[in-house]
VOMARLO-771412 format. One record per residue (C-alpha): residue in three letters; x, y, z. Coordinates in steps of 0.02 Angstrom, whole numbers, plus 32768, in hexadecimal, padded with zeros to 4 digits. Each point is the difference from the previous one (the first is absolute). Layout:
<recs>
ALAXYZ
...
</recs>
This chain:
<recs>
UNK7DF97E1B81C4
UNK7F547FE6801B
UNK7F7980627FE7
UNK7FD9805180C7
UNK7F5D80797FE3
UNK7F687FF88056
UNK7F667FC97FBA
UNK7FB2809E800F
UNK808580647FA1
UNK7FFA7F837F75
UNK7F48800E7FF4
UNK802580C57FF0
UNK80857FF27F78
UNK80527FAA7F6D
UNK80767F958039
UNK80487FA67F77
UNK800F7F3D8027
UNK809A7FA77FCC
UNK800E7F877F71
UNK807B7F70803B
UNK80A87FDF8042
UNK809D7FEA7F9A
UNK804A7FA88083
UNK7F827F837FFC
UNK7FD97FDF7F46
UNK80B9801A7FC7
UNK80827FD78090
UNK80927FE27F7D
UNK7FE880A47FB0
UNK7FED807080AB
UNK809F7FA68043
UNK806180457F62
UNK7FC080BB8039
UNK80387FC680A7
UNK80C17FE07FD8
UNK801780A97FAE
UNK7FA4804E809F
UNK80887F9A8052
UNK809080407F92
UNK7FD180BA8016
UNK7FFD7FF180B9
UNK80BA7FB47FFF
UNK802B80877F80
UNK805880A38038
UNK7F4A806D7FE2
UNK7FEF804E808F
UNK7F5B7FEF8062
UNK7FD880AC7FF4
UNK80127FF27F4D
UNK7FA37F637FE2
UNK7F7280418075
UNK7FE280A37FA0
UNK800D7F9C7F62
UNK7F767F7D8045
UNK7FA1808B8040
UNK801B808B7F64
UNK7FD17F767F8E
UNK7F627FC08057
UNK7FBC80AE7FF8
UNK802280297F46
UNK7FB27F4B7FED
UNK7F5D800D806C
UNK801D7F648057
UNK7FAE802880B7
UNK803B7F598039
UNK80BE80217FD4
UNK7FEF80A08047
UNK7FBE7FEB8091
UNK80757F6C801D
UNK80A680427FDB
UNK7FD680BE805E
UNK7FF87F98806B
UNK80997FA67FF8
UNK805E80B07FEC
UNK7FA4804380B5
UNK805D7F59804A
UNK808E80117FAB
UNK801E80C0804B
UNK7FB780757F70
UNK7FC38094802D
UNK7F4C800D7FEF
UNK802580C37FC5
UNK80667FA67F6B
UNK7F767F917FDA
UNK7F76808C8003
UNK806B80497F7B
UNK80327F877F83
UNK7F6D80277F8F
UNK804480987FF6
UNK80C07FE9800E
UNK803D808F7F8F
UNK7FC08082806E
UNK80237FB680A1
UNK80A080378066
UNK80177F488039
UNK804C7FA07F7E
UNK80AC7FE97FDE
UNK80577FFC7F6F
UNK801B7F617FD8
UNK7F577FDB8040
UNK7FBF807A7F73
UNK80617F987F6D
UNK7FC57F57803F
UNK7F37804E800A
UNK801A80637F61
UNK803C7F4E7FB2
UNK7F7E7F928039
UNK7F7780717FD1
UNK80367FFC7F5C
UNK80197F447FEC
UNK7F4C7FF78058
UNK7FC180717F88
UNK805C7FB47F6C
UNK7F8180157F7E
UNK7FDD80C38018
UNK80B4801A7FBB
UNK80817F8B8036
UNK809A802D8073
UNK804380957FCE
UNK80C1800E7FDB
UNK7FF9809C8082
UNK7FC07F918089
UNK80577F757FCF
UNK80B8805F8001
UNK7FDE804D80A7
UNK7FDB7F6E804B
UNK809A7FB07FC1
UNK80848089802B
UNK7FB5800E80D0
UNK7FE07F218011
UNK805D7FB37F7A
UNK7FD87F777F71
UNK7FFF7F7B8095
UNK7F888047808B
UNK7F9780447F69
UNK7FEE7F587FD4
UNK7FBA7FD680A1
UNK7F94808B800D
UNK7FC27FBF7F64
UNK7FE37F448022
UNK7FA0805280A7
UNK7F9A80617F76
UNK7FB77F857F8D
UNK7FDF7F8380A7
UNK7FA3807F8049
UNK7F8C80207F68
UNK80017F4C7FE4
UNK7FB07FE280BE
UNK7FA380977FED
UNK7FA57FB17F44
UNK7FE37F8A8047
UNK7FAA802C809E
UNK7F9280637FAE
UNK7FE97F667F84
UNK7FD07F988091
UNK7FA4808B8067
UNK80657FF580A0
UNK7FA38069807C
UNK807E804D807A
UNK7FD57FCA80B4
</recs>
């Protein structure tokens, strides 16, 4: 995405320029992020689930370019903008289901993996309501998500 603010508003605030592109300086390496994108869209994860995972994950991360992309993504896809307005805040909100909760409950704690790990609790819920397969998924979706949001940020994509 490119970088769409006017002169003016640039003048008026930081806005942080980005580095380079992946794409361009390492082709080989961006294609191998590619065919696991490619693998998670064929998987069974649901969209819904892969969007609040991309979406969930972007905001524990800070990456405004991820964010902005894959929110989005979700609008298109037929989120609920109510939903999305919520997900910081998904334990108090009426919205989410309960699968839903297991699968954001998860990926925060693989996102936050070095505050303390994923918990057996979270783990073993998420387990008995998706099983060891589509936890799996919801996993791989996990760690490519923080890997596009590091490096992102890394590369200072400004969202458009």
């Amino acid at each position: 995405m490119e970088n769409t603010l006017s002169p003016a508003y640039q003048a008026a605030h930081v806005v942080p320029q980005p580095r380079f592109d992946l794409l361009s300086v390492e082709p080989k390496a961006y294609a191998g992020l590619m065919i696991m994108h490619k693998q998670l869209s064929q998987s069974g994860l649901s969209l819904t689930h892969w969007d609040l995972i991309n979406v969930r994950v972007s905001q524990l991360n800070g990456c405004a370019y991820c964010l902005m992309m894959h929110s989005q993504e979700a609008l298109d896809h037929g989120e609920a903008e109510q939903r999305l307005r919520a997900l910081p805040a998904w334990r108090e909100a009426p919205y989410f289901t309960a699968e839903e909760r297991a699968i954001l409950a998860f990926a925060e704690e693989v996102t936050l993996l070095p505050q303390h790990h994923v918990s057996d609790a979270v783990y073993d819920a998420a387990v008995r309501l998706l099983g060891e397969a589509y936890l799996a998924q919801v996993l791989l979706a996990t760690v490519a998500m923080n890997a596009w949001n590091r490096l992102g940020i890394a590369q200072r994509k400004v969202p458009a």
